[in-house]
N, C-alpha and C positions, 0 to 999 in steps of 0.2 A: 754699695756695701757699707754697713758699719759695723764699726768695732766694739768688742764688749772687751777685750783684752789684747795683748800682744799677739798671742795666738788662735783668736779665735775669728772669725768672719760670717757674717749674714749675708744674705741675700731673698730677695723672695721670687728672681724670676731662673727660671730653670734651663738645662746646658744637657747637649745630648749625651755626655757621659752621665750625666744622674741616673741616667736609667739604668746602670750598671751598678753607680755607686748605691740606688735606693735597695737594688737586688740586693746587692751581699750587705746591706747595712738590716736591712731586714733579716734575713735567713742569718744573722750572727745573734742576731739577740735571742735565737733558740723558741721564740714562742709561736713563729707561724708554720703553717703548712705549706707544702713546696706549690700548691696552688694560690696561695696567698702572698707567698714570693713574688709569682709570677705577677698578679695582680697590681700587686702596690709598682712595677716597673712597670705595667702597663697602664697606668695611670699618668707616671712623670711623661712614657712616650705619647700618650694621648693632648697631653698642654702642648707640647712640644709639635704637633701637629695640628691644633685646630685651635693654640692660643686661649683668650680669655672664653669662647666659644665653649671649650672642653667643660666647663662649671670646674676646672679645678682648679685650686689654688695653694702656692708652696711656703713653704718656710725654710729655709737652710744653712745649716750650720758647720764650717769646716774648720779644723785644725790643720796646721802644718800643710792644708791641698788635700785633704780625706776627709767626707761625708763625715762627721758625727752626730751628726740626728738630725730631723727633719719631723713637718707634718704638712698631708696634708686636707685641706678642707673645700667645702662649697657650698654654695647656697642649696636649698634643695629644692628641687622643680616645681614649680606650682606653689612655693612660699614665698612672701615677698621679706619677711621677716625671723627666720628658721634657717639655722645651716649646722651640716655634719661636719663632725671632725673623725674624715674616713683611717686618717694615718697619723698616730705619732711614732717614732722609734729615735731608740739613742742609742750609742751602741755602749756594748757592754760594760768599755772602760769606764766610760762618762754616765753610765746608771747609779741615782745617788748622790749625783753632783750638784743636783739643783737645775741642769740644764735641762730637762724635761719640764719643768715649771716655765723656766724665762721661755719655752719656746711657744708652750700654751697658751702662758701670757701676751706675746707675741701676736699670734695667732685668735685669741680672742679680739684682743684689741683691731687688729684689722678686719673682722667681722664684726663691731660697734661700728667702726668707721664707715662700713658699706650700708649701716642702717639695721643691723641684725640686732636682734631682741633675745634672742637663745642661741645654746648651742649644744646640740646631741652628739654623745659619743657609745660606742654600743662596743662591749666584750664579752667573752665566754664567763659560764659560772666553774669552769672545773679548777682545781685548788691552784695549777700553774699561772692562772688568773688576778687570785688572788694580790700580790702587788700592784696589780693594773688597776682593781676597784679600787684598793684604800689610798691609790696614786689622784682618780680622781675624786674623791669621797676632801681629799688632803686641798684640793685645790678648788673645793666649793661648786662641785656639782653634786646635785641629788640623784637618787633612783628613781626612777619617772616609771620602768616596768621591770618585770621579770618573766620572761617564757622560758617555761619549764621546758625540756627536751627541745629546743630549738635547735642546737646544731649537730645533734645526735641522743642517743639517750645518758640523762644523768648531765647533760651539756646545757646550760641554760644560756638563754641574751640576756644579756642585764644592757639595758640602756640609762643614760645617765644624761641629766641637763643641767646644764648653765644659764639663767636670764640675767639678761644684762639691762 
């Protein structure tokens, strides 16, 4: 674990309460669906049982012993040089703080280290969104595509890359 402050703590390998703490760290920040909840907890208990194997990988960040923010990422199947960044969240207090940056950076950086050359990350186009693009737009990834009605109608994917 290292320290960025007095209060704060990293880590990158994951503890079977995460998967509780990614629940409600997720579903506080107001921007997922109760199936996307679920999802991102089922992601922390999938490492949690099948390790490096699972293709995921964590990043995490606690105050005072409480989750505040996390991501996570993987290489993606069939690239040798290509990896998602399927989860960021921070929670609400700590949005704004910069700690959404140091965690990307974070997070970038140990996808260089594994030999990754990009890094894809993909959000909705509807306006509650909006923060999320110009979040990574802020942090030097580009728009790679746009599908229109992808996650319903008026709902687009907007995917977005990093080359490292």
């Amino acid at each position: 674990m290292s320290e960025i402050s007095s209060d704060a703590a990293w880590r990158e390998e994951v503890r079977p309460e995460d998967v509780e703490a990614v629940r409600a760290l997720v579903a506080a920040t107001g921007f997922f669906s109760a199936e996307e909840v679920t999802i991102a907890a089922e992601l922390v208990a999938e490492r949690l049982e099948n390790g490096a194997e699972s293709g995921y990988e964590f990043v995490m960040v606690e105050r005072n012993g409480e989750l505040v923010g996390y991501s996570c990422y993987g290489r993606i199947p069939c690239s040798t040089v290509s990896w998602d960044l399927y989860w960021i969240a921070v929670a609400p207090g700590g949005q704004g703080s910069g700690l959404g940056r140091r965690i990307l950076a974070l997070t970038e950086q140990r996808i260089a280290e594994a030999g990754g050359r990009a890094c894809y990350a993909e959000t909705s186009g509807r306006d509650l969104y909006a923060p999320t693009r110009a979040f990574y737009v802020r942090t030097g990834y580009d728009t790679a595509a746009v599908f229109e009605d992808f996650y319903g109608p008026g709902d687009a994917k907007y995917v977005f890359v990093k080359r490292f």
